[in-house]
N, C-alpha and C positions, 0 to 999 in steps of 0.2 A: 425123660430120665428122672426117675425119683432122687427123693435127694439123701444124698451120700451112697448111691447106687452104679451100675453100671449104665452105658446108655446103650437102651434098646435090650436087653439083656436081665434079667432077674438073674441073681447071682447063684442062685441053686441049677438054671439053667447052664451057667455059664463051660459047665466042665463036658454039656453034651454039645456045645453050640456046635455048627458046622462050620467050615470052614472060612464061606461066605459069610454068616452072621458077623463070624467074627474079627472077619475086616473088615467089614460095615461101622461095628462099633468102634475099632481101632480112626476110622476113617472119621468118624467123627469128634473126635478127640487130637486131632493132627493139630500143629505137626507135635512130633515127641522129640524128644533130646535124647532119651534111655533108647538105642534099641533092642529090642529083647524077643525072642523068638516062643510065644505063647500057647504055639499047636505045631505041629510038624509043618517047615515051612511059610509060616505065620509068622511074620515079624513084622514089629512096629514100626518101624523105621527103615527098609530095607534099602532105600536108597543113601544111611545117613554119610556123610561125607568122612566121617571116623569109621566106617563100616561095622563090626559087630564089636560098637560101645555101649556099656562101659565092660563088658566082661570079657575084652582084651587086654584092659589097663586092669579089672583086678586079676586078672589070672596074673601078674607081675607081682604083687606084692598079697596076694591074699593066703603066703601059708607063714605073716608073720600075726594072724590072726588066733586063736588056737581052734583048733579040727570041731571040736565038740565046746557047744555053749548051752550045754544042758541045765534050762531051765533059768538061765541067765536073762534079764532085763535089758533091754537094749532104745535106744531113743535114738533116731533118726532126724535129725535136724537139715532142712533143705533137701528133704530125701525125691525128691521130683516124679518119675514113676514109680520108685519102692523097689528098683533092683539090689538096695543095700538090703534095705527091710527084708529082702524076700528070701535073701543069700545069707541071712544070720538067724532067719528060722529055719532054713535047712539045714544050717548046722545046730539046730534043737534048741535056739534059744525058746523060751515062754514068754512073756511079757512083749510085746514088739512095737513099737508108739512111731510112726514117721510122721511130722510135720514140716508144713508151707505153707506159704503165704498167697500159692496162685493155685485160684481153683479147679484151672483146668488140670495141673499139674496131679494136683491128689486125686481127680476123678480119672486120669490113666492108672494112679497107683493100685485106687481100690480091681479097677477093672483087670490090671496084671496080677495078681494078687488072689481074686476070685479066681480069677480062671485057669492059675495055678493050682491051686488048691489051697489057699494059704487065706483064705478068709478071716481068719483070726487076728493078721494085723490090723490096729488099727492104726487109722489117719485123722490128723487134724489142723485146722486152720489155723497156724499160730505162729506166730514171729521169734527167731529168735531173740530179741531184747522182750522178749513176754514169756522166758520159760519157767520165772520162776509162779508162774501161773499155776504149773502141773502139780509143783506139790512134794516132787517125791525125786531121788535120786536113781540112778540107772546104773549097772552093771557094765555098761559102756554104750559111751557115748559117741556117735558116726558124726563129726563135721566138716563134709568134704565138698568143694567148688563150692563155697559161699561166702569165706572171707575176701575175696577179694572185689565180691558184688554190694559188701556194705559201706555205710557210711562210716561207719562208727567200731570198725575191729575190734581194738583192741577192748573196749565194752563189749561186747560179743564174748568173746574170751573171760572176759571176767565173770560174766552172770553165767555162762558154761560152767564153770567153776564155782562158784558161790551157792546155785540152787540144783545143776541137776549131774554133775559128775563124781560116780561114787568112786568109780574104781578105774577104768581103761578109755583113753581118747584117742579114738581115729581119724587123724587132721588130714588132709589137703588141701594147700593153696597151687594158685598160679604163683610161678615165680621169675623175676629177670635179676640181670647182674652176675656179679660174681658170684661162685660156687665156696668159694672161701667164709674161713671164717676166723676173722681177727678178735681175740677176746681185750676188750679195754679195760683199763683200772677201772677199780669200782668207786673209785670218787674221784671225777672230772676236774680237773683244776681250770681256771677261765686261762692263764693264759702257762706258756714255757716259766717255770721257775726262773723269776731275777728281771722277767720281760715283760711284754706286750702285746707279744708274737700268740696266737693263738695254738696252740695243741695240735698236731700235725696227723695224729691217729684218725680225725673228722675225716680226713682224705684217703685214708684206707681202702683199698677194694675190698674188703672183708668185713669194713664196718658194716653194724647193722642197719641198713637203709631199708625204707620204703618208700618207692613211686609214688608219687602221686599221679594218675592218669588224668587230666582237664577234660581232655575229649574221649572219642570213641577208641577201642584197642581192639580191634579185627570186627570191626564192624557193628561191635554191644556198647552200650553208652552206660551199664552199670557196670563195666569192668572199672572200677574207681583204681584200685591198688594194686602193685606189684611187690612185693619185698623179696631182697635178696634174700639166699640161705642164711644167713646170718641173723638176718631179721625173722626169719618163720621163728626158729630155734630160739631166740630171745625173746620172745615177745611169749610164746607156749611157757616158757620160764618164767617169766614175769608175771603171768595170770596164775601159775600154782602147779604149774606139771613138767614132769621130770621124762625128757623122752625115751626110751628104753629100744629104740629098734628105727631106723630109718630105711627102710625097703626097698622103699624107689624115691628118687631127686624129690619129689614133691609130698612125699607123704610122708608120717608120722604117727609110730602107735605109740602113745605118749602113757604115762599112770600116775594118778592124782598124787600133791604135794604142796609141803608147807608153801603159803604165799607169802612172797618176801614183802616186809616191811608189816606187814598183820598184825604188829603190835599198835603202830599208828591209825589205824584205822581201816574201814574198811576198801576195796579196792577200788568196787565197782561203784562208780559215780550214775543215779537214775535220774534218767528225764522224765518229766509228767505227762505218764499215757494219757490216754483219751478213759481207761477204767478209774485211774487214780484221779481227772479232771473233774467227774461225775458228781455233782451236786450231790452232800449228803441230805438226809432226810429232815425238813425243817429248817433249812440253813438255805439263805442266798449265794454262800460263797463254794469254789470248788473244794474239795476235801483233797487235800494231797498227802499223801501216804508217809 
């Protein structure tokens, strides 16, 4: 497999391959998480346990998108085979950027992607908390099934917001708890006025909670977090965006907005990559940014 290529397949190839080739190449790329059916009857995943996902869960909320993204910029963040990527250039976006962190993952995308006919997207190796790497803002931004596999979310959200969200964000998390949502006064008081007694709203099934998961949650050991509804919607608030449409329980097409408190300073607090660690030139010590 060359590299950033398909495997076993030249990508100019790819749209005559036969049948067999092109489970062959699928087969080697296994297993996939996207299934997506790439030739008549061709599908990547045809055994997967969600059956034909993820384009049964967006046909649920994909006409709160708009129909036409002509010539619109889009960044796909944890985009894993590129069925978002793939399904925002068919509705005419231009620009199309999906990144991740696992390689095998972007080597299904480019290979769905060629063999659609959609060679135009690109892919690349990059982390969320590294996006202000790219440079440049996006038309909208896709972050969907990945907040709940980080460490560190709510940073996640912040540098979304800070470096690459110009205009429209499409969230999804996992979520548990309550469906509610209890809005609390905006300055906490430690205890009941005149007492002791701590604030009785903490107990709230509507307050904004996040799980913390210790161990595995159906079986993945980066499922780290779960936040109630209360919590997605607060915390997408708190990093800078105003949610405009909730289509289904877990998702969220959100559109950029003041960040609160941005007169104090900035939000998003950075840890020292391994680019920012990098010895400058002439100097024994790390360079940090």
């Amino acid at each position: 497999m060359s590299a950033g290529g398909s495997p076993g397949l030249h990508p100019a190839g790819l749209l005559e391959a036969s049948p067999q080739e092109l489970r062959e190449a699928i087969g080697q790329l296994a297993p996939w998480f996207q299934n997506m059916e790439l030739a008549p009857g061709v599908w990547t995943a045809p055994d997967h346990f969600l059956g034909d996902y993820p384009a049964v869960k967006f046909a649920r909320f994909a006409d709160a998108l708009p129909v036409r993204l002509d010539g619109a910029s889009v960044l796909d963040i944890g985009c894993n085979a590129g069925f978002y990527a793939i399904e925002m250039k068919r509705r005419g976006a231009g620009r199309v950027l999906g990144i991740d962190s696992d390689d095998r993952y972007l080597a299904q995308a480019r290979l769905a992607s060629d063999t659609l006919g959609y060679g135009d997207i690109e892919y690349r190796n990059l982390s969320v908390y590294d996006v202000a790497l790219l440079g440049e803002r996006f038309d909208l931004v896709i972050f969907m099934g990945v907040l709940y596999h980080l460490r560190h979310p709510l940073l996640a959200l912040d540098l979304i917001r800070e470096h690459v969200a110009g205009d429209l964000l499409l969230f999804q998390t996992m979520q548990q708890g309550s469906e509610d949502e209890f809005l609390p006064p905006e300055d906490h008081p430690f205890h009941k006025p005149g007492t002791f007694d701590p604030p009785e709203y903490f107990a709230e099934e509507g307050y904004p909670k996040m799980h913390f998961i210790e161990q595995r949650f159906a079986g993945d050991w980066t499922n780290w977090w779960a936040p109630n509804v209360a919590c997605s919607r607060a915390m997408l608030r708190a990093a800078g965006f105003t949610i405009e449409a909730q289509p289904e329980a877990e998702v969220y097409l959100c559109r950029v907005a003041g960040v609160p408190y941005a007169s104090h300073g900035p939000a998003a607090v950075y840890p020292a990559s391994r680019l920012q660690m990098q010895p400058a030139a002439g100097s024994d010590e790390g360079a940090l940014a």
